[in-house]
mmCIF file as gemmi writes it, N, C-alpha and C atoms, coordinates in Angstrom:
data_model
loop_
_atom_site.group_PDB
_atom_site.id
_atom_site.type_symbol
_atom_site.label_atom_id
_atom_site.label_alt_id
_atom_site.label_comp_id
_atom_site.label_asym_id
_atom_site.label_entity_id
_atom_site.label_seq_id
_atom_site.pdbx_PDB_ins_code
_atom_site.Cartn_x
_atom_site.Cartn_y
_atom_site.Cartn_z
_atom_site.occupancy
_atom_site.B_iso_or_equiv
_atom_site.pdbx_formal_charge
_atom_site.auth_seq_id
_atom_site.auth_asym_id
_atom_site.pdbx_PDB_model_num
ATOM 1 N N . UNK Axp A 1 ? -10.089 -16.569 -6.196 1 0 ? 1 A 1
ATOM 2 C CA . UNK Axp A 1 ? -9.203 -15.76 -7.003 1 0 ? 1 A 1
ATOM 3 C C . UNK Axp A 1 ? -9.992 -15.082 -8.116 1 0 ? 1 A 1
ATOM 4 N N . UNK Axp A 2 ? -9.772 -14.214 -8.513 1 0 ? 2 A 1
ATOM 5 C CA . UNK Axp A 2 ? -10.353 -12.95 -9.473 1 0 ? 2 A 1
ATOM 6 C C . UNK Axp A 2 ? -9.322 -12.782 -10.295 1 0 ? 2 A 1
ATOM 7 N N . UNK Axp A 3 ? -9.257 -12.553 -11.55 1 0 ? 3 A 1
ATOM 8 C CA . UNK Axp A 3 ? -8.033 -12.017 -12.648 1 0 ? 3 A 1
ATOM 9 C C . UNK Axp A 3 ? -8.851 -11.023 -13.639 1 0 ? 3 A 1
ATOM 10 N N . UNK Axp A 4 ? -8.127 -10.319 -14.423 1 0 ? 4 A 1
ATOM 11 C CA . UNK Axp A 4 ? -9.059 -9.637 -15.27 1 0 ? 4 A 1
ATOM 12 C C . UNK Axp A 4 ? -7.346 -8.941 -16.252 1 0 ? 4 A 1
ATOM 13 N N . UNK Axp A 5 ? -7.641 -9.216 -17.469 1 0 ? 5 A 1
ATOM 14 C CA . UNK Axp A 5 ? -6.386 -9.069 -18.792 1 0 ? 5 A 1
ATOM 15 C C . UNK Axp A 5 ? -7.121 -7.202 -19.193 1 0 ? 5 A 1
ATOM 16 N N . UNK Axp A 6 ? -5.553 -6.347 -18.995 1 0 ? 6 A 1
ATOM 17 C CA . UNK Axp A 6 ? -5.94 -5.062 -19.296 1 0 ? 6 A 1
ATOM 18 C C . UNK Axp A 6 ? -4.606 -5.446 -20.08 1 0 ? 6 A 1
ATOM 19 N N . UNK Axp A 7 ? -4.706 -3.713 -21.073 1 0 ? 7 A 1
ATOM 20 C CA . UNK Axp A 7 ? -3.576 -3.557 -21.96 1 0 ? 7 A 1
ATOM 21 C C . UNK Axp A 7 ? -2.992 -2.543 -21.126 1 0 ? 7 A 1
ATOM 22 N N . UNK Axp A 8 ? -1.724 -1.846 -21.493 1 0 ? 8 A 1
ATOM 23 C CA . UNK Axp A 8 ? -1.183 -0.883 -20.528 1 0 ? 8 A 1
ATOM 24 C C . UNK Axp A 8 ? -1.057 -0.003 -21.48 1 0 ? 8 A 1
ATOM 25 N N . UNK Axp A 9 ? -1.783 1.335 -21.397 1 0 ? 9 A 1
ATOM 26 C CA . UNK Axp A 9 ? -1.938 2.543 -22.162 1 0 ? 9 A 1
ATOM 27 C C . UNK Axp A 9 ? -0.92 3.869 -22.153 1 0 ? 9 A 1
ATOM 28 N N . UNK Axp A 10 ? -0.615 3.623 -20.476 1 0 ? 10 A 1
ATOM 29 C CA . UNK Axp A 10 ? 0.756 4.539 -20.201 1 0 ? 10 A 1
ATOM 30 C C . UNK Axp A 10 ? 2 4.611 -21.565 1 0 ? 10 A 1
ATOM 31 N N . UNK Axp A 11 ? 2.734 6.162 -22.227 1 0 ? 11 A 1
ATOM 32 C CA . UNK Axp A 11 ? 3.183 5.632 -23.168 1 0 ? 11 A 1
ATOM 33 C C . UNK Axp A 11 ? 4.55 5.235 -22.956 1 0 ? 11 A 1
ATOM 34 N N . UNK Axp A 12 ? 4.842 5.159 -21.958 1 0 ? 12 A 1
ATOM 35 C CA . UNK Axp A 12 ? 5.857 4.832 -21.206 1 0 ? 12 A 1
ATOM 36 C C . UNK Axp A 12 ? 6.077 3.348 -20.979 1 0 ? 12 A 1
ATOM 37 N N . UNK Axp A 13 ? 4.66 3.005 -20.552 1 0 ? 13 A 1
ATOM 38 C CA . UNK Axp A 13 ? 4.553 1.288 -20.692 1 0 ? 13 A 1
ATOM 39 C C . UNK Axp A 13 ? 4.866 1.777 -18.289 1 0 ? 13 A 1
ATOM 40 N N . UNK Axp A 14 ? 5.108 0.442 -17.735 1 0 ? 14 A 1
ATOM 41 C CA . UNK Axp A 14 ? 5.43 0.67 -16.273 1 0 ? 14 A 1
ATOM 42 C C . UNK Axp A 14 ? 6.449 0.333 -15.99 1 0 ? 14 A 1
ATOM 43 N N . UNK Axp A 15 ? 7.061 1.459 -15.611 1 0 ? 15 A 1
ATOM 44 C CA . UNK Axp A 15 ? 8.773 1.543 -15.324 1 0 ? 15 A 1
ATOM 45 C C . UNK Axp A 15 ? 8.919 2.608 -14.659 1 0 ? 15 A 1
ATOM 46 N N . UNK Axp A 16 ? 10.103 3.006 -13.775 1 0 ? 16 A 1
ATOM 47 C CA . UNK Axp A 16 ? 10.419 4.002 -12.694 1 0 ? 16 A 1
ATOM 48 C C . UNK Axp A 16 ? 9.066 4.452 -11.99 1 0 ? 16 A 1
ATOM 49 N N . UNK Axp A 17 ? 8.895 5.418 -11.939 1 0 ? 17 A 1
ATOM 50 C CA . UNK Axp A 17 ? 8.005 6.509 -11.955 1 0 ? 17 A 1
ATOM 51 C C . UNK Axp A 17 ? 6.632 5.751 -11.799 1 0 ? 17 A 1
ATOM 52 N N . UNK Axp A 18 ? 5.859 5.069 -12.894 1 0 ? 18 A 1
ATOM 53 C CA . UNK Axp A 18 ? 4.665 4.318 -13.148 1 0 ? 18 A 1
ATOM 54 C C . UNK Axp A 18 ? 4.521 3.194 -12.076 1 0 ? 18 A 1
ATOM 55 N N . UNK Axp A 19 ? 5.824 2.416 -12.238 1 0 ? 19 A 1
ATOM 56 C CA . UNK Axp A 19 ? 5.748 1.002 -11.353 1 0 ? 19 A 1
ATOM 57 C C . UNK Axp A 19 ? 5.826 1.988 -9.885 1 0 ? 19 A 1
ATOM 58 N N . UNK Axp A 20 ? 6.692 2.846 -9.325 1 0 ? 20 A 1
ATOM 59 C CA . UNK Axp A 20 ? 6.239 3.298 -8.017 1 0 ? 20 A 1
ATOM 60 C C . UNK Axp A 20 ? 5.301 3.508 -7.629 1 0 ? 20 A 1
ATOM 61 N N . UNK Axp A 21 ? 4.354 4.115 -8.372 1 0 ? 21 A 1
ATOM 62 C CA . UNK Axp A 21 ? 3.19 4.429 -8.451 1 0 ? 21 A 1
ATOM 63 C C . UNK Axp A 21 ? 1.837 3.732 -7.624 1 0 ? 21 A 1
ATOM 64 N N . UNK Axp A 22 ? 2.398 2.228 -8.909 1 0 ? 22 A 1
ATOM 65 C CA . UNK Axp A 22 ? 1.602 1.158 -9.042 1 0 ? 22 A 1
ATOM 66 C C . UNK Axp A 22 ? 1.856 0.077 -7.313 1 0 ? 22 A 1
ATOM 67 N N . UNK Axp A 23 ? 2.944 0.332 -7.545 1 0 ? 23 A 1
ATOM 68 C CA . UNK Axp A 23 ? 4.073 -0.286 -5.598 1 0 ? 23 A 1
ATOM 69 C C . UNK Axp A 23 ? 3.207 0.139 -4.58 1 0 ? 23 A 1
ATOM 70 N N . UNK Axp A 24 ? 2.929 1.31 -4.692 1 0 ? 24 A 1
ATOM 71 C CA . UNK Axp A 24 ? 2.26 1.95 -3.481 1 0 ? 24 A 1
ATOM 72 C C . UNK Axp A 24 ? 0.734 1.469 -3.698 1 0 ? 24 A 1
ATOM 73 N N . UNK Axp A 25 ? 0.017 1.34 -4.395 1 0 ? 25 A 1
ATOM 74 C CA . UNK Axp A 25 ? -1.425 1.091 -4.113 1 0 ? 25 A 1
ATOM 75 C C . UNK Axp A 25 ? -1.389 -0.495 -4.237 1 0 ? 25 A 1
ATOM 76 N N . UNK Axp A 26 ? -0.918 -1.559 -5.078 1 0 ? 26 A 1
ATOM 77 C CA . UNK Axp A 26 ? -0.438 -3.012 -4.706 1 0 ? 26 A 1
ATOM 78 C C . UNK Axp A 26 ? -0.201 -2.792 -3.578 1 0 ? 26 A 1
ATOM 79 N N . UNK Axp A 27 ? 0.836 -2.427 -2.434 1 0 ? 27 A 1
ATOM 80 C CA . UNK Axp A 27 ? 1.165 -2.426 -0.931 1 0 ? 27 A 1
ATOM 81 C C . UNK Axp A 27 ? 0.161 -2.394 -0.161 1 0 ? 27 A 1
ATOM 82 N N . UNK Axp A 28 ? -1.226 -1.062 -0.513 1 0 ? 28 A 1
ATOM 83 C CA . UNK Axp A 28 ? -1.705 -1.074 0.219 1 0 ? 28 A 1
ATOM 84 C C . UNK Axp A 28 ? -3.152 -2.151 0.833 1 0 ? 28 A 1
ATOM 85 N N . UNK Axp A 29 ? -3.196 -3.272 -0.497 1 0 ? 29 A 1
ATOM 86 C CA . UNK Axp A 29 ? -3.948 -4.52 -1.084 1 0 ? 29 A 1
ATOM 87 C C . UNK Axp A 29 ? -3.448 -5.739 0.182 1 0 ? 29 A 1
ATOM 88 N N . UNK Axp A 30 ? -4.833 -6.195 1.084 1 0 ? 30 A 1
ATOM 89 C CA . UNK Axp A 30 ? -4.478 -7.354 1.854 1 0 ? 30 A 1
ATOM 90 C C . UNK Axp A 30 ? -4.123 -8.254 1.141 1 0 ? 30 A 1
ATOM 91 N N . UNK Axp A 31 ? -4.87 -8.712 0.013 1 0 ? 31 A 1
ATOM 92 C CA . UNK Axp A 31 ? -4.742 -9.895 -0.506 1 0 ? 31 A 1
ATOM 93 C C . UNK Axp A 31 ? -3.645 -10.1 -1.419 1 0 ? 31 A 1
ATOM 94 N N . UNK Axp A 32 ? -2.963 -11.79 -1.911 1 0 ? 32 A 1
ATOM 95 C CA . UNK Axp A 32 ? -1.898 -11.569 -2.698 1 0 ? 32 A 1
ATOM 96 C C . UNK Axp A 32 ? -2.15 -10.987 -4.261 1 0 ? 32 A 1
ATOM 97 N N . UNK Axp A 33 ? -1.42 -10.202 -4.804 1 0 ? 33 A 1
ATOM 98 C CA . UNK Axp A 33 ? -1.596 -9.925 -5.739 1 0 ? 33 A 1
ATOM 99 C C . UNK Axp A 33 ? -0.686 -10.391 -7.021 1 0 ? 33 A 1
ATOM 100 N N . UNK Axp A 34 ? -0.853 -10.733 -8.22 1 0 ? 34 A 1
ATOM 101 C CA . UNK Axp A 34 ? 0.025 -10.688 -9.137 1 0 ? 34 A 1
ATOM 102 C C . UNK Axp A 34 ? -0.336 -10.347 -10.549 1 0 ? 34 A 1
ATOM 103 N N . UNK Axp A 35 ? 0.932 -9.905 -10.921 1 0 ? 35 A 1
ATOM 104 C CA . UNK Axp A 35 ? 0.788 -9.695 -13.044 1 0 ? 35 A 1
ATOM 105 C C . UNK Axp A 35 ? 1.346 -10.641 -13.373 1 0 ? 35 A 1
ATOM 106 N N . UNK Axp A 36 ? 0.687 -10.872 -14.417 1 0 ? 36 A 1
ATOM 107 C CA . UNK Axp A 36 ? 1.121 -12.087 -15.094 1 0 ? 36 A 1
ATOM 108 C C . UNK Axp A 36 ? 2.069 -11.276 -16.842 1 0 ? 36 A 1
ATOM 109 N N . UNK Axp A 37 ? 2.526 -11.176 -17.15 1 0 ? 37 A 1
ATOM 110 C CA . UNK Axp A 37 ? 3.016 -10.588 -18.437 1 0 ? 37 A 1
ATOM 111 C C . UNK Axp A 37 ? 3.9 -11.827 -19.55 1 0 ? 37 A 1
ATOM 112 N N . UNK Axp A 38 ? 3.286 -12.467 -20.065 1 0 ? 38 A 1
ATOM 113 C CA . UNK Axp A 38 ? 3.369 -13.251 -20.905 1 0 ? 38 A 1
ATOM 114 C C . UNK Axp A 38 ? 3.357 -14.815 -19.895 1 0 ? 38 A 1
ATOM 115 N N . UNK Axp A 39 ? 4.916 -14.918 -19.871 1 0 ? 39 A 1
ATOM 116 C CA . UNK Axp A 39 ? 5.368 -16.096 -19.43 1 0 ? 39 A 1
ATOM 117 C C . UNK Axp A 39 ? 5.511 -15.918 -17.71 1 0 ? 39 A 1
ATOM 118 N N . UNK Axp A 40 ? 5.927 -14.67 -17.425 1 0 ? 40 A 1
ATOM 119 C CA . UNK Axp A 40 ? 6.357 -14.224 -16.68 1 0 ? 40 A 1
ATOM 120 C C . UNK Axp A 40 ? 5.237 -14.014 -15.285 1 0 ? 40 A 1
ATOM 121 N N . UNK Axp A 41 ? 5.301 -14.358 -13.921 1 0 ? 41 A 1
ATOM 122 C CA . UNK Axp A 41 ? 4.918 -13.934 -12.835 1 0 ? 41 A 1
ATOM 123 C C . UNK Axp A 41 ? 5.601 -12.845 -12.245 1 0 ? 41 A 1
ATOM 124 N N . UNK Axp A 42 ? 4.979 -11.48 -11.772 1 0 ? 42 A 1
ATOM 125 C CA . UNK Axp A 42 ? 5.548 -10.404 -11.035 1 0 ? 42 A 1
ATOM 126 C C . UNK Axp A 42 ? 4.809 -9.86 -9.848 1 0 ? 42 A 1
ATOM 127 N N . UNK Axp A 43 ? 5.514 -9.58 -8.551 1 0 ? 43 A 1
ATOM 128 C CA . UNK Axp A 43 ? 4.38 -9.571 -7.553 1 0 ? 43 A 1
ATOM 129 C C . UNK Axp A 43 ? 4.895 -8.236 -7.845 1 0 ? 43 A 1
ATOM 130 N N . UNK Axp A 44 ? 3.521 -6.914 -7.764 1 0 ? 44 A 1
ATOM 131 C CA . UNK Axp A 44 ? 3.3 -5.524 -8.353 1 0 ? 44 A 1
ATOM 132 C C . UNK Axp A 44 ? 3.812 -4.847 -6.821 1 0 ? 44 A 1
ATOM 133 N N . UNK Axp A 45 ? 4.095 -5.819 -5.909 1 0 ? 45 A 1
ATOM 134 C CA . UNK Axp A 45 ? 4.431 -5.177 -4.782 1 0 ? 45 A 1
ATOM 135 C C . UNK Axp A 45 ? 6.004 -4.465 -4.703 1 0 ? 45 A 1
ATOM 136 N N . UNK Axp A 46 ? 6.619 -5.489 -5.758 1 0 ? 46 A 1
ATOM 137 C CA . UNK Axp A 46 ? 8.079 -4.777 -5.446 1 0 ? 46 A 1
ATOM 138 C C . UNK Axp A 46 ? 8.527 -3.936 -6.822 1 0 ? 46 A 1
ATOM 139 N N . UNK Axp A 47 ? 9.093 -3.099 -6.717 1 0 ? 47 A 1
ATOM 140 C CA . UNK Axp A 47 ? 9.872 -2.197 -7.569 1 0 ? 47 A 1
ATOM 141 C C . UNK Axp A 47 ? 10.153 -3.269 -8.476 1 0 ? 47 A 1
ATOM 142 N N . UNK Axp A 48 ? 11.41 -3.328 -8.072 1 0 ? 48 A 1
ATOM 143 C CA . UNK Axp A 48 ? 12.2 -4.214 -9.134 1 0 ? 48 A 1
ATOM 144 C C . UNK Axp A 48 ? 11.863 -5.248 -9.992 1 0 ? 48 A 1
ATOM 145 N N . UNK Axp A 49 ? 10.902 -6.034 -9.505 1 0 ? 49 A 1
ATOM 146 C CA . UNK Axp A 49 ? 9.982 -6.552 -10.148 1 0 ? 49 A 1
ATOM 147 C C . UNK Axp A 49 ? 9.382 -6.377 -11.465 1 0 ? 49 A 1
ATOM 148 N N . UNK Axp A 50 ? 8.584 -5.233 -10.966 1 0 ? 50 A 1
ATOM 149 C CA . UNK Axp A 50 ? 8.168 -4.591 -11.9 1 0 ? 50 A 1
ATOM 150 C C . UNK Axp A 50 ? 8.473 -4.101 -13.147 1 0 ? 50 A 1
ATOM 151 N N . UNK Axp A 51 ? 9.918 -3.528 -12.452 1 0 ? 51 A 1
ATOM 152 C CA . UNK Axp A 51 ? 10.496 -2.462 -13.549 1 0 ? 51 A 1
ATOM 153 C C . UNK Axp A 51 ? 11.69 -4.272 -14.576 1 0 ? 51 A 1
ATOM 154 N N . UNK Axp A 52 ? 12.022 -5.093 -14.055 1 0 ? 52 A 1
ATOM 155 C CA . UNK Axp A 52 ? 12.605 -6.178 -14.905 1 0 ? 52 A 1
ATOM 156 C C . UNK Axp A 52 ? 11.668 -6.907 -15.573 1 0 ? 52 A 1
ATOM 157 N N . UNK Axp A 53 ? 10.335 -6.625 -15.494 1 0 ? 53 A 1
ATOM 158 C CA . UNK Axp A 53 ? 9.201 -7.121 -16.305 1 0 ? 53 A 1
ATOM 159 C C . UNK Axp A 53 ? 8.411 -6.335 -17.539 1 0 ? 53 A 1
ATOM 160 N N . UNK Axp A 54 ? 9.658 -5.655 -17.731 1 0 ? 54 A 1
ATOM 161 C CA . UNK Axp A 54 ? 10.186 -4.072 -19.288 1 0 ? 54 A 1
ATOM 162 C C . UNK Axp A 54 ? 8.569 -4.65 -19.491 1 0 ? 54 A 1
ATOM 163 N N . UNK Axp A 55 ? 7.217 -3.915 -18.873 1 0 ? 55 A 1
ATOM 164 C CA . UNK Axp A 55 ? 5.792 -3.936 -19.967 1 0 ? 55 A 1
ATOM 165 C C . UNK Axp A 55 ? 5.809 -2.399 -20.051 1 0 ? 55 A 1
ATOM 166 N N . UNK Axp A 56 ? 5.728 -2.43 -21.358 1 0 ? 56 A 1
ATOM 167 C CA . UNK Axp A 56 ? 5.684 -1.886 -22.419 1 0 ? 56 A 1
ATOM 168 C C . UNK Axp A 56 ? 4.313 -0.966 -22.799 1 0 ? 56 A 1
ATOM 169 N N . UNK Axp A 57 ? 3.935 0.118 -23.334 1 0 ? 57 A 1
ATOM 170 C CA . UNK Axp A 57 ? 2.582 0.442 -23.643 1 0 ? 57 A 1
ATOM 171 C C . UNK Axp A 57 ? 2.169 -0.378 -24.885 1 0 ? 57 A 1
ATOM 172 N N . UNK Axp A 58 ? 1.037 -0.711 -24.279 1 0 ? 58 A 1
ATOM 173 C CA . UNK Axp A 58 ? 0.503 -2.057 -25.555 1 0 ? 58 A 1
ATOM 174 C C . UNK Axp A 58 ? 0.621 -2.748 -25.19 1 0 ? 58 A 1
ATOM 175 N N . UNK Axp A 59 ? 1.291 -3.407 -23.811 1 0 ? 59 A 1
ATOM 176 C CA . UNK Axp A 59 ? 1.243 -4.706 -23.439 1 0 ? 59 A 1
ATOM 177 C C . UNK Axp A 59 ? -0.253 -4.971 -22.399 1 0 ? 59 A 1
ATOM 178 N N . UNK Axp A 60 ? -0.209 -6.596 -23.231 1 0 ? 60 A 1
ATOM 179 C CA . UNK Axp A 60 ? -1.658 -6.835 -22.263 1 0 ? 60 A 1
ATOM 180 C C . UNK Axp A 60 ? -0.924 -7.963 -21.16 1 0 ? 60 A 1
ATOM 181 N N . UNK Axp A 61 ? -1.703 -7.464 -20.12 1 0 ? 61 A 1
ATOM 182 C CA . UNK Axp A 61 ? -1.221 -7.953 -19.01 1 0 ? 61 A 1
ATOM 183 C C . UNK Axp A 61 ? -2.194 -8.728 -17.936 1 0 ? 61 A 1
ATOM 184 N N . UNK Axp A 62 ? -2.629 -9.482 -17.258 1 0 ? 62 A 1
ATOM 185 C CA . UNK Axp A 62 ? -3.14 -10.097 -16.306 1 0 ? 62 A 1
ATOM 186 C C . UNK Axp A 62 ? -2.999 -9.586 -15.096 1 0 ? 62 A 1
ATOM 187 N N . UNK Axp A 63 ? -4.043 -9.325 -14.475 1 0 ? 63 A 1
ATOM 188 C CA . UNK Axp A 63 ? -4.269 -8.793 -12.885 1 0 ? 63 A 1
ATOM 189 C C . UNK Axp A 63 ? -4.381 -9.799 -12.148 1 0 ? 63 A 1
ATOM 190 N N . UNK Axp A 64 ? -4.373 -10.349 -11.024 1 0 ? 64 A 1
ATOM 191 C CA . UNK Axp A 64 ? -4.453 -11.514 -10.352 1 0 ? 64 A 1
ATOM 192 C C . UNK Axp A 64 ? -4.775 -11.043 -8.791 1 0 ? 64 A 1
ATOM 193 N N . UNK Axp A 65 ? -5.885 -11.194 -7.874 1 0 ? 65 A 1
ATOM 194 C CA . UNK Axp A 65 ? -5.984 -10.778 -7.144 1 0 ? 65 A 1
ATOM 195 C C . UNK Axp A 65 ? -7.025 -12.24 -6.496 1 0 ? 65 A 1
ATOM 196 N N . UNK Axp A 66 ? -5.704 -12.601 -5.137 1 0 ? 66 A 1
ATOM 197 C CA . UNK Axp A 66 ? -6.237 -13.903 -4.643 1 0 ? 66 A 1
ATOM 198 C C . UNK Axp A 66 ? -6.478 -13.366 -2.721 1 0 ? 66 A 1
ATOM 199 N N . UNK Axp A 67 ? -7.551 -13.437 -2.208 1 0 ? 67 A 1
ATOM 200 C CA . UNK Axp A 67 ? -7.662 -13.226 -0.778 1 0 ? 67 A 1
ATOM 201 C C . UNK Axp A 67 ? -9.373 -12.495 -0.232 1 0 ? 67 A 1
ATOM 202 N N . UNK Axp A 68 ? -9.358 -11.963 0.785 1 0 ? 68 A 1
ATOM 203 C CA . UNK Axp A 68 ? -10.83 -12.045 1.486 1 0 ? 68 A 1
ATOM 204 C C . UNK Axp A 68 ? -10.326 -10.293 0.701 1 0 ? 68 A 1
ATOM 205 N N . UNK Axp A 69 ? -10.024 -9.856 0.323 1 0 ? 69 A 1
ATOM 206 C CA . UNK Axp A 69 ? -10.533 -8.375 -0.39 1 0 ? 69 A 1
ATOM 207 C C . UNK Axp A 69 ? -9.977 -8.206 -1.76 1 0 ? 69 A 1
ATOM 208 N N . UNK Axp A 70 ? -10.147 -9.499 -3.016 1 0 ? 70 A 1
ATOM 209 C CA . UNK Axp A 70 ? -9.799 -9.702 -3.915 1 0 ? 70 A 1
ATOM 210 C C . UNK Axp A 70 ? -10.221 -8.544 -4.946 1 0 ? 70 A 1
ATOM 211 N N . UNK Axp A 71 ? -12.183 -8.779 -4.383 1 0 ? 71 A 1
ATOM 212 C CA . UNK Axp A 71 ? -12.632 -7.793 -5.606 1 0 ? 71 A 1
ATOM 213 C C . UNK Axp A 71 ? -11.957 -6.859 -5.376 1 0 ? 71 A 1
ATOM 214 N N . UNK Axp A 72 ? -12.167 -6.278 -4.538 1 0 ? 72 A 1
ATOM 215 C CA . UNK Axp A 72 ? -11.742 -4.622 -3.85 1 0 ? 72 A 1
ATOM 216 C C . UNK Axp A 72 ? -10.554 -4.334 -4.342 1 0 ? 72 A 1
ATOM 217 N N . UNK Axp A 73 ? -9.529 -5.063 -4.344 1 0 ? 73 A 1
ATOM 218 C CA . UNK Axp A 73 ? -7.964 -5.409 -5.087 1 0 ? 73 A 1
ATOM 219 C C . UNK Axp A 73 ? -7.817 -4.94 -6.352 1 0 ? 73 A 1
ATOM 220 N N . UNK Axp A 74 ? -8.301 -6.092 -6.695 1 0 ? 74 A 1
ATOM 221 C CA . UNK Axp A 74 ? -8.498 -5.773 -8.148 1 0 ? 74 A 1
ATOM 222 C C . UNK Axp A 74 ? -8.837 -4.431 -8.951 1 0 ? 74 A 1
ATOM 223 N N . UNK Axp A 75 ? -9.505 -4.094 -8.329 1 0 ? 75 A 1
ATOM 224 C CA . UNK Axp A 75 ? -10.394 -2.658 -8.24 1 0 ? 75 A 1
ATOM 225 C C . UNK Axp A 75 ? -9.192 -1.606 -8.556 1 0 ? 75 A 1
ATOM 226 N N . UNK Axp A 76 ? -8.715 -1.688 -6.912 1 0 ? 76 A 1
ATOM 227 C CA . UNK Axp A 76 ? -7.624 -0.781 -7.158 1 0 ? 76 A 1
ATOM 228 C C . UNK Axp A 76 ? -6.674 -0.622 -7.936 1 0 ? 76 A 1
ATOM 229 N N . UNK Axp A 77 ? -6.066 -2.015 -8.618 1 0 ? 77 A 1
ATOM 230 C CA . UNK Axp A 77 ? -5.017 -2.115 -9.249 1 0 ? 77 A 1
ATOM 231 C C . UNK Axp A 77 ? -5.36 -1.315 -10.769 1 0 ? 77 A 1
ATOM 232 N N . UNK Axp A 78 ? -6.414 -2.035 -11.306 1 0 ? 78 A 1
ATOM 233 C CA . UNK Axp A 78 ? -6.874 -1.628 -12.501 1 0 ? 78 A 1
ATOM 234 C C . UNK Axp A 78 ? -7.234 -0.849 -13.022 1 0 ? 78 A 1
ATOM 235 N N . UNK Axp A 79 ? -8.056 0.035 -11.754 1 0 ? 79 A 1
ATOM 236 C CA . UNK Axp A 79 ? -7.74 1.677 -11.881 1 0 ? 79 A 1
ATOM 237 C C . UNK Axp A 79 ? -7.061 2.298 -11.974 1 0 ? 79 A 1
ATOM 238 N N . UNK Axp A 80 ? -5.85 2.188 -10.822 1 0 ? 80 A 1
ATOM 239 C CA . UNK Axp A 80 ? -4.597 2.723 -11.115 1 0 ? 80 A 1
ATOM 240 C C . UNK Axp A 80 ? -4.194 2.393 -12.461 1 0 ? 80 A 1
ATOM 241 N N . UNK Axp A 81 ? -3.593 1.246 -13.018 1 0 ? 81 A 1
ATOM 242 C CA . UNK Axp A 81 ? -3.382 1.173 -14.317 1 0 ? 81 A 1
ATOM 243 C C . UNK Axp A 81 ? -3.72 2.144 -15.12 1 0 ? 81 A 1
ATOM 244 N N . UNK Axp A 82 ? -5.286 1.893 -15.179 1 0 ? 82 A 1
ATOM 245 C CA . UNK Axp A 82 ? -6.203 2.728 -16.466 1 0 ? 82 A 1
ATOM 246 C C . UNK Axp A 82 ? -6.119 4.253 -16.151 1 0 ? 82 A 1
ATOM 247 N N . UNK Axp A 83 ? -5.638 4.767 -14.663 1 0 ? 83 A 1
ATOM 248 C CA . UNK Axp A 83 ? -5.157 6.183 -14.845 1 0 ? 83 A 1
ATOM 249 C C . UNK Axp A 83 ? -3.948 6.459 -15.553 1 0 ? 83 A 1
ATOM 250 N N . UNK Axp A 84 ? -3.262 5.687 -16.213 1 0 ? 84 A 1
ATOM 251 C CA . UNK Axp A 84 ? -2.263 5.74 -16.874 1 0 ? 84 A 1
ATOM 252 C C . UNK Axp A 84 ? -0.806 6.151 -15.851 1 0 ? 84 A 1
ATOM 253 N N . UNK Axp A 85 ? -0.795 6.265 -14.743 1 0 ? 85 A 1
ATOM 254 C CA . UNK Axp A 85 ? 0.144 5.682 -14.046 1 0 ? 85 A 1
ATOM 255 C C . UNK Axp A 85 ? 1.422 6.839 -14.238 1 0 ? 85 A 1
ATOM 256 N N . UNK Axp A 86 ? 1.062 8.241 -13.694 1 0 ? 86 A 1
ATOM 257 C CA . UNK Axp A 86 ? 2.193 9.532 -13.997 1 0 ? 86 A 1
ATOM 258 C C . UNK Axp A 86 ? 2.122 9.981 -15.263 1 0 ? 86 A 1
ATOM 259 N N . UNK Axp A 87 ? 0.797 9.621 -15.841 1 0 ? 87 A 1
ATOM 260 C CA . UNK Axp A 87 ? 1.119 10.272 -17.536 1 0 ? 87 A 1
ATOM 261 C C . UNK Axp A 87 ? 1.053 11.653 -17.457 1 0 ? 87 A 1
């Protein structure tokens, strides 16, 4: 397993629009993926998920990327993120 804590810069924070975004490149990830946002576990795969896990811009968040293409995962996710996600 691989994790790596980003903040979310989008000023929107990830919701509608951002979390779809984020749905589609999580989907396209073999391995399991998750955010961690405080207390909270969210698999980045589903919408709803996402969007009931209200993160916020400024929130720091946990990447979690467990499987045989973790790094590679990770990769993707965090990029996407750091493109700011429909800004």
């Amino acid at each position: 397993m691989v994790s790596q804590k980003i903040t979310v810069t989008n000023k929107s924070g990830i919701h509608a629009r951002p979390a779809g975004e984020l749905v589609q490149v999580a989907s396209k990830c073999s391995s399991d993926v998750v955010i961690q946002v405080g207390e909270k576990r969210v698999n980045p795969k589903s919408i709803l998920m996402l969007m009931a896990a209200a993160i916020r811009c400024g929130t720091e968040i946990t990447v979690e990327c467990n499987g045989e293409t973790e790094e590679e995962d990770l990769k993707k996710i965090l990029d996407a993120i750091h493109s700011g996600l429909g800004e």
